[in-house]
C-alpha positions as CSV (number, residue, x, y, z in Angstrom):
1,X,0.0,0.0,0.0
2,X,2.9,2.4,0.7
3,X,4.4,1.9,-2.5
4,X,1.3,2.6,-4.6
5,X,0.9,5.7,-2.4
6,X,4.6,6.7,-3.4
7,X,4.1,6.0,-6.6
8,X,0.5,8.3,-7.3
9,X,2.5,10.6,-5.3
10,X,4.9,11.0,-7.6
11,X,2.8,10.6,-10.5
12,X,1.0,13.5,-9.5
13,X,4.0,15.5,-8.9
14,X,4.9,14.5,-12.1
15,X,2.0,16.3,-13.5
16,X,2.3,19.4,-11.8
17,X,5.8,19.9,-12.3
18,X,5.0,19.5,-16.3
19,X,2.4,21.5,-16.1
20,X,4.4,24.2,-15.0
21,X,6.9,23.5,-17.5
22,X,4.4,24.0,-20.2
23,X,2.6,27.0,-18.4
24,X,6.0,28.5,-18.2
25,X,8.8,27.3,-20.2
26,X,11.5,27.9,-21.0
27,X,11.8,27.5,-17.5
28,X,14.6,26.8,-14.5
29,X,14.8,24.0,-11.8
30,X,15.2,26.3,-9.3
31,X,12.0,28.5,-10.5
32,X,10.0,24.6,-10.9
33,X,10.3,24.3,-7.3
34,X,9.3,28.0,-6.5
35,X,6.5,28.0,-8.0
36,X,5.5,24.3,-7.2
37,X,7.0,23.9,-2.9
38,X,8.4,20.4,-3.9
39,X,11.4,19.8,-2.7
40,X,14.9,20.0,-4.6
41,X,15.5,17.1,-4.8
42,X,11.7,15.9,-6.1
43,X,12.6,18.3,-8.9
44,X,15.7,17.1,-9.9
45,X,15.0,13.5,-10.1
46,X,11.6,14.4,-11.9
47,X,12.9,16.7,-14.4
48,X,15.9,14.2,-15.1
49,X,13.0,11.5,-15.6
50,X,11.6,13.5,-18.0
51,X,14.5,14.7,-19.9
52,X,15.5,10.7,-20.4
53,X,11.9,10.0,-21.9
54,X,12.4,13.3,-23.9
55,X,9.1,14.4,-22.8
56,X,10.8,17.4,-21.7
57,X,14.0,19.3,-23.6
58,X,17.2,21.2,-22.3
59,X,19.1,24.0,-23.3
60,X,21.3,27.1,-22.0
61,X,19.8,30.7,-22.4
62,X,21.7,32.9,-24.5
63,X,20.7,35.7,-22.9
64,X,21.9,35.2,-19.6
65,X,24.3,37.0,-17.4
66,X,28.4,36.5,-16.9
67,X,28.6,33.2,-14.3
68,X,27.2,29.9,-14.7
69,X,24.0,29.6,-16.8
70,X,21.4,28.0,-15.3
71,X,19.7,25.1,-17.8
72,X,16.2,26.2,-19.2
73,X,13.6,23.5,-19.8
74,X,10.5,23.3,-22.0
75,X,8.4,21.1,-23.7
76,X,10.2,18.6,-25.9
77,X,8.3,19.7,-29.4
78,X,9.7,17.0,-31.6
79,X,8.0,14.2,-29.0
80,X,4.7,13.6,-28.0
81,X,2.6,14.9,-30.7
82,X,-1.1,15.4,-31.0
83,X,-3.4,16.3,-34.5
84,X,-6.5,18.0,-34.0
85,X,-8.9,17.9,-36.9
86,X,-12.3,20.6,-37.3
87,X,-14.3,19.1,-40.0
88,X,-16.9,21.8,-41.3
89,X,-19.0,22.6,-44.5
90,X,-16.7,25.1,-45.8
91,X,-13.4,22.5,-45.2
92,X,-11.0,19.9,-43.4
93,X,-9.0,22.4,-41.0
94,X,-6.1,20.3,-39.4
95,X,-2.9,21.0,-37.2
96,X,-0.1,18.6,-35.8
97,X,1.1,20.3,-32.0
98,X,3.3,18.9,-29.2
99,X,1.7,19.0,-25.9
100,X,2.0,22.7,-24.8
101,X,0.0,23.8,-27.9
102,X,2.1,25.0,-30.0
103,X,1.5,24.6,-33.5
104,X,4.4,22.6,-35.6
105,X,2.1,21.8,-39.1
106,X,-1.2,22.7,-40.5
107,X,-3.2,21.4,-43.6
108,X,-6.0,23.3,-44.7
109,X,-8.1,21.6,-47.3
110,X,-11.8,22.2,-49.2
111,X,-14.2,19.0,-48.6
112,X,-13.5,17.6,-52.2
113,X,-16.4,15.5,-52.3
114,X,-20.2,15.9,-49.8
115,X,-20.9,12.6,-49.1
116,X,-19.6,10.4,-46.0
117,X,-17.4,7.7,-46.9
118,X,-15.5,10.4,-49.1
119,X,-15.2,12.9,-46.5
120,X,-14.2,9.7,-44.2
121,X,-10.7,9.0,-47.1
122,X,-10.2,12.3,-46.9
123,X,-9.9,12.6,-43.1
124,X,-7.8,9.8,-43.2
125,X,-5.6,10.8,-46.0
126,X,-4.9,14.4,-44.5
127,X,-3.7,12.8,-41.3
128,X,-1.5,10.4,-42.9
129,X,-0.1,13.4,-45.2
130,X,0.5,15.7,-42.1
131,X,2.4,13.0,-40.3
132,X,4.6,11.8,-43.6
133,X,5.1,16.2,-44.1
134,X,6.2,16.2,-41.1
135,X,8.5,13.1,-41.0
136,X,7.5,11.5,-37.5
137,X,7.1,8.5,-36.6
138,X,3.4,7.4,-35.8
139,X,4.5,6.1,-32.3
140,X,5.3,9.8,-31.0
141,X,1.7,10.6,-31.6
142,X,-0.5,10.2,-28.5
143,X,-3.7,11.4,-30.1
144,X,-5.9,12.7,-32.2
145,X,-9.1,15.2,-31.4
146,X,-11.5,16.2,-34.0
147,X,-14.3,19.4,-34.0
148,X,-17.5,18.6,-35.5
149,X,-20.4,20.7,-36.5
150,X,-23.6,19.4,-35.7
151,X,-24.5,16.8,-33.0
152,X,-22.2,14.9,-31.3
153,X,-22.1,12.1,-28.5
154,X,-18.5,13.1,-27.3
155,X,-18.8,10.1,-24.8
156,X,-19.3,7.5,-27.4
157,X,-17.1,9.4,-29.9
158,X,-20.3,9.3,-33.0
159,X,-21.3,12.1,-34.7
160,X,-24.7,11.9,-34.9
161,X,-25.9,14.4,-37.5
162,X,-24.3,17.2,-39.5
163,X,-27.1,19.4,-41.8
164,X,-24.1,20.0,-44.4
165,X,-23.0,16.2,-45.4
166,X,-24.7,13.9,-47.1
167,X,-25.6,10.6,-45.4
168,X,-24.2,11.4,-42.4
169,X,-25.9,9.8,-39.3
170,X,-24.9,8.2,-36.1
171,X,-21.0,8.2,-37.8
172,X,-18.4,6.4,-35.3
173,X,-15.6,8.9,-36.0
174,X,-14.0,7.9,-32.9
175,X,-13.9,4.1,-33.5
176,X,-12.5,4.5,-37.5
177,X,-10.2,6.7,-37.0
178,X,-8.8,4.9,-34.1
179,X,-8.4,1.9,-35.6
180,X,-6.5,3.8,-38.8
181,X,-4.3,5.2,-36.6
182,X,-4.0,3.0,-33.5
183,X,-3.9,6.0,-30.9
184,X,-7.2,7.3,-29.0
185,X,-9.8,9.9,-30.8
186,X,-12.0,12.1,-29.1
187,X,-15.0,13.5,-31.2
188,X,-16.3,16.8,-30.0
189,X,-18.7,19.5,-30.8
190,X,-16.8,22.5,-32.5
191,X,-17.6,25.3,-30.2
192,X,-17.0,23.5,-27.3
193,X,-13.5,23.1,-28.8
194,X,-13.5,26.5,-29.4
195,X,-14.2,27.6,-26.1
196,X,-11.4,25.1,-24.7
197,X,-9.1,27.5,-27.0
198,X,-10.3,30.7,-25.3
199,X,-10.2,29.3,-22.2
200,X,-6.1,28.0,-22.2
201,X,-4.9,31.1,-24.5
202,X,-7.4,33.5,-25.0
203,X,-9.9,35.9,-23.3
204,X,-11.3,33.4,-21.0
205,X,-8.2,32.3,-19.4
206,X,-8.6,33.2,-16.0
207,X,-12.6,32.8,-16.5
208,X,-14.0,29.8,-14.8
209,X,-17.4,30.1,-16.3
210,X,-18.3,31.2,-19.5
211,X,-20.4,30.8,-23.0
212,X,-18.9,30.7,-26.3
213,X,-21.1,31.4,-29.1
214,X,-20.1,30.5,-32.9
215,X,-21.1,32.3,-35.2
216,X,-20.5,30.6,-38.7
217,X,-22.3,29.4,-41.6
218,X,-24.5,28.2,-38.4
219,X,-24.7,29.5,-34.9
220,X,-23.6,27.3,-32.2
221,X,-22.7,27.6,-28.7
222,X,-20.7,26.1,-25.7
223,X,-21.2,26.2,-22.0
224,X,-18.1,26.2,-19.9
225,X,-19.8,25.9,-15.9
226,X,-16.3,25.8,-13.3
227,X,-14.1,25.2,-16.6
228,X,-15.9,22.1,-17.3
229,X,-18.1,21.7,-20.5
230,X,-21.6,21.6,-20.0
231,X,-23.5,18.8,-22.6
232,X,-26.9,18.2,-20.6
233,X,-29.0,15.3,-20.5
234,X,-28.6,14.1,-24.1
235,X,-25.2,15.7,-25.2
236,X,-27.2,18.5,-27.3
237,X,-26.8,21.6,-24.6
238,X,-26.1,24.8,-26.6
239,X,-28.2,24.9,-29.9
240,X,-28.6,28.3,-29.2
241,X,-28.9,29.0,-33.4
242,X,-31.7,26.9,-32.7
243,X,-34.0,28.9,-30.3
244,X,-37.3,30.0,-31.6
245,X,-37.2,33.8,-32.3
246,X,-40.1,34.3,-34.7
247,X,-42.4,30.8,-34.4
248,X,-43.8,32.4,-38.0
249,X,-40.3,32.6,-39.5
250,X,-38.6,31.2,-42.6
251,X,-37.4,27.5,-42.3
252,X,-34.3,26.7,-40.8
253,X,-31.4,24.0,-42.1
254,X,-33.0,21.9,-38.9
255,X,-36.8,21.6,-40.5
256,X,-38.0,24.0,-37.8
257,X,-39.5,27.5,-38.6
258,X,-38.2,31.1,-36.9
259,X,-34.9,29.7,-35.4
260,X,-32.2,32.3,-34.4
261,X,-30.1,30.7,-37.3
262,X,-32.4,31.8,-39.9
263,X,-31.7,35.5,-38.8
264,X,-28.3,35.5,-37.7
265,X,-26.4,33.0,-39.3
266,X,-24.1,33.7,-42.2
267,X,-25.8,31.3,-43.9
268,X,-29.2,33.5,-44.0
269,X,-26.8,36.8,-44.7
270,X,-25.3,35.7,-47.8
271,X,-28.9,33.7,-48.8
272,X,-30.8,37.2,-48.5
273,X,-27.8,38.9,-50.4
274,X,-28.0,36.4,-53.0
275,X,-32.0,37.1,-53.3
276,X,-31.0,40.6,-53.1
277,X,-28.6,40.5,-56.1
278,X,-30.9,38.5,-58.7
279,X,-34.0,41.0,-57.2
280,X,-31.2,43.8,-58.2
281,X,-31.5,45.4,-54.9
282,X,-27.9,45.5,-55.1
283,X,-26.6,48.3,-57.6
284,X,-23.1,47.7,-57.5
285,X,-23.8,43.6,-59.2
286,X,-26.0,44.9,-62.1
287,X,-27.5,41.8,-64.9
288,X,-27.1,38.4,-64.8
289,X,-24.8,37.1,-62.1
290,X,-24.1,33.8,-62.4
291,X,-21.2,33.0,-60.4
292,X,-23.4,32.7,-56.7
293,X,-21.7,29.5,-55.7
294,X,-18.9,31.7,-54.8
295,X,-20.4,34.1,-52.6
296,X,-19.3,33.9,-49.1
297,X,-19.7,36.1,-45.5
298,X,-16.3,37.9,-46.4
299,X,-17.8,38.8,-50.1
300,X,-21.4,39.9,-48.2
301,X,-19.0,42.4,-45.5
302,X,-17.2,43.8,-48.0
303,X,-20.8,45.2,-49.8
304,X,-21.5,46.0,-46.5
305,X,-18.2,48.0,-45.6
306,X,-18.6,49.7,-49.0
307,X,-21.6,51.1,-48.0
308,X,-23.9,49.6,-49.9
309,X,-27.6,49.7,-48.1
310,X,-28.8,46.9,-48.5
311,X,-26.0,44.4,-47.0
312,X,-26.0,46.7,-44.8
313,X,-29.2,46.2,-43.6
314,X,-28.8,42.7,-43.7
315,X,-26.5,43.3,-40.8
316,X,-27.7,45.1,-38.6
317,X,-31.1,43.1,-38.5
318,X,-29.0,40.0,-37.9
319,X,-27.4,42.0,-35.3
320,X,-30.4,43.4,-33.9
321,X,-31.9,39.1,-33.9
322,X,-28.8,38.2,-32.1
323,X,-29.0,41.0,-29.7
324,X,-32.5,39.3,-28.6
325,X,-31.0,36.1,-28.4
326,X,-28.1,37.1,-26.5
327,X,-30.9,39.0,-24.0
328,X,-31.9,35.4,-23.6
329,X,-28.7,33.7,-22.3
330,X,-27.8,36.4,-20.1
331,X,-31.5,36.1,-18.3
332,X,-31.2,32.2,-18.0
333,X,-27.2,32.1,-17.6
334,X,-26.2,34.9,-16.0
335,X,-22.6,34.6,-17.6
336,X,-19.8,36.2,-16.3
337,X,-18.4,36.6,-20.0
338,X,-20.3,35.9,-23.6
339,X,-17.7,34.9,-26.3
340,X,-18.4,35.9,-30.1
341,X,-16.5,34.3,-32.3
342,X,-16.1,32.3,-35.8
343,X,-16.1,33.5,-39.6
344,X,-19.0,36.0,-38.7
345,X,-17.6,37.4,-35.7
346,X,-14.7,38.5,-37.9
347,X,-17.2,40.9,-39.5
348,X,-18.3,42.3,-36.1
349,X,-18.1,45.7,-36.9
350,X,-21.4,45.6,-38.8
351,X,-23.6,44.5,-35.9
352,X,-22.1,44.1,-32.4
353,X,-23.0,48.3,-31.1
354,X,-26.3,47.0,-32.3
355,X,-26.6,43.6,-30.9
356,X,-25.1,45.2,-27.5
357,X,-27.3,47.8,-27.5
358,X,-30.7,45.1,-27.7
359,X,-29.2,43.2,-25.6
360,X,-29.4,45.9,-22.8
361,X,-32.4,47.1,-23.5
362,X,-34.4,43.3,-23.6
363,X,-32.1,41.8,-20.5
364,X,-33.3,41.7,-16.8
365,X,-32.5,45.2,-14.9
366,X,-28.5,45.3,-13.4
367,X,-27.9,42.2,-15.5
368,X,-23.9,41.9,-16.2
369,X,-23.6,42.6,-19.8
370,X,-19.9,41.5,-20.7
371,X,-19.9,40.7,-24.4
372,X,-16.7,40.6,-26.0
373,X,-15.3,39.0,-29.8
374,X,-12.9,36.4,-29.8
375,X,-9.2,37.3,-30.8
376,X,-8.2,33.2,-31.5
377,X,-7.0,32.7,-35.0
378,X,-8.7,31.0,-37.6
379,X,-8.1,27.2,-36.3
380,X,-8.5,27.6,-32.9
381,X,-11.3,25.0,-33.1
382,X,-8.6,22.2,-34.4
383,X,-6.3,23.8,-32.0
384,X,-8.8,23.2,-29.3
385,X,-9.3,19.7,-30.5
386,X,-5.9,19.0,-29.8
387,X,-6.7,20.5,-26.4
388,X,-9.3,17.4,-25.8
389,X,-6.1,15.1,-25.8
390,X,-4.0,17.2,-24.0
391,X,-6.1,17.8,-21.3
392,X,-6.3,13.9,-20.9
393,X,-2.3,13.6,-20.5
394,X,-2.4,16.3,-17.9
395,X,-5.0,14.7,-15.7
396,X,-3.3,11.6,-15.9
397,X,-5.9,10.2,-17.7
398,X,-3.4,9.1,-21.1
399,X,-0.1,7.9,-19.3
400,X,2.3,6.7,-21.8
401,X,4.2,9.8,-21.1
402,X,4.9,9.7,-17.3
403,X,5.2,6.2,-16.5
């Protein structure tokens, strides 16, 4: 019994002292046990464990003063690698990272083909390429996290339903690409990922609870309750592009009439400037314009930023529909922070005074209003998918590196 206790023990110290080294590396022995109380000899023997199974790296700082130079470590970035994939209807988004984050590889890549056993090769084939680019061998790889849109059952590791793929139901993402790649796969929903990237680098870092909502093609949205993800009952908490704001509205992607999405989404933006263009309520595109497959959110806020009215409309009533919706999660939440982000939230300027601004005026009196825009880049979601793996190595949960 006194043997397993030494030995959690010191897996646990274990943990924390790489932890630190990956909160705060490049990084001294002496400043490890600091900022951790162990001992100096704990340290020592730790960090030399960890330097032997190259989970860790050594060097000398260059910058230091005349005298001996204390020896700086940091994450070893050439060992222990994760891939996080975020699968979505505009593309395959995918990065390679070691395990304090940081970004070694990316592959970004159009979905060639919409149905599911192509999207499936390709999957496969653009993690195979970013490991052969990136000439490692498969056994330094400890995982790999993927961000879907849609439903997911991140326990099970199936997504159940996306509205933008073809025959795609109840799809064992976890189990396929596990057994292609012989390491473990976690399948989560993309803004939860998202959110797991605000809260380790961006404006939710020292934010215990929180909502992240994405605002895409479709609107979705993560709960964070005491830096845990919230799923509920079923695994379908946050379908906030889903709430009823108008139960006379136009139909939703979802088959339901007067969602949020069908407002606020840039999905209904560049539908309505499409409708706009063809009804010629857009003076600048004059005729026939055939080329609409090409018309995206950035195309829609650059009318918009030109000044033409009518986009610019289109803006602010999606702004003023999110502003209600926003109203709504700040009465039944009470959030200490609301998170905007994705390709929409990019655009920002064109709605958020008036989205704030409807927000206060339909939200409970002395309600905290604290609504900022995300400044993650572009793949944060794969990023944060990474996160789902990494998170599992520091709670001890994925041991091949400690033991």
């Amino acid at each position: 019994m006194q043997i397993a206790q030494h030995g959690l023990m010191r897996s646990t110290n274990t943990i924390f002292i790489l932890e630190n080294i990956r909160d705060y590396g490049p990084i001294t022995k002496r400043e490890i046990q600091e900022r951790t109380g162990l001992s100096w000899g704990a340290v020592s023997n730790i960090t030399g464990d960890l330097l032997r199974k190259k989970v860790i790296s050594e060097f000398k700082s260059a910058d230091s003063l005349v005298g001996r130079t204390p020896a700086m470590l940091d994450i070893n970035n050439t060992e222990n690698l994760v891939i996080g994939l975020e699968v979505n209807a505009e593309g395959i988004n995918t990065v390679l990272t070691d395990i304090k984050c940081r970004v070694l590889k990316k592959i970004n890549s159009p979905v060639l083909v919409n149905e599911k056993n192509e999207i499936l090769k390709q999957m496969k084939s653009i993690i195979h390429k970013i490991i052969v680019t990136s000439e490692i061998n498969t056994d330094k790889l400890l995982g790999i996290g993927v961000a879907m849109q849609g439903s997911v059952n991140a326990e099970e590791g199936i997504s159940v339903y996306s509205p933008y793929f073809n025959d795609w139901k109840d799809v064992p993402l976890g189990k396929i690409l596990s057994d292609e790649f012989n390491v473990p796969v976690f399948v989560e929903h993309d803004p939860n990922c998202m959110a797991l990237s605000e809260k380790r680098f961006g404006v939710a870092k020292d934010i215990k609870s929180f909502l992240f909502v994405r605002l895409s093609m479709g609107i979705g949205m993560s709960i964070i309750t005491d830096g845990n993800i919230f799923r509920g009952a079923d695994g379908s908490a946050g379908e906030f592009g889903h709430i009823i704001i108008n139960p006379g509205g136009p139909r939703c992607s979802c088959g339901n009439y007067g969602c949020l999405e069908a407002y606020a989404s840039g999905r209904s933006i560049i539908q309505k400037v499409t409708e706009g263009i063809g009804l010629g309520k857009i003076p600048e595109i004059q005729g026939d314009f055939s080329n609409w497959g090409s018309i995206d959110i950035a195309f829609c806020a650059e009318l918009a930023q030109k000044g033409d009215p009518f986009t610019k409309m289109l803006f602010a009533d999606a702004g003023v529909y999110l502003g209600i919706g926003i109203s709504n999660l700040i009465n039944i939440f009470n959030p200490e922070l609301i998170i905007l982000g994705g390709e929409l939230a990019r655009h920002s300027s064109l709605f958020i005074e008036k989205t704030r601004v409807i927000a206060k005026e339909k939200t409970w009196r002395n309600s905290r209003i604290n609504l900022v825009i995300s400044k993650c880049p572009d793949d944060s979601a794969a990023i944060g998918a990474t996160l789902l793996i990494i998170q599992k190595i520091f709670m001890g949960e994925i041991k091949d590196i400690i033991t």
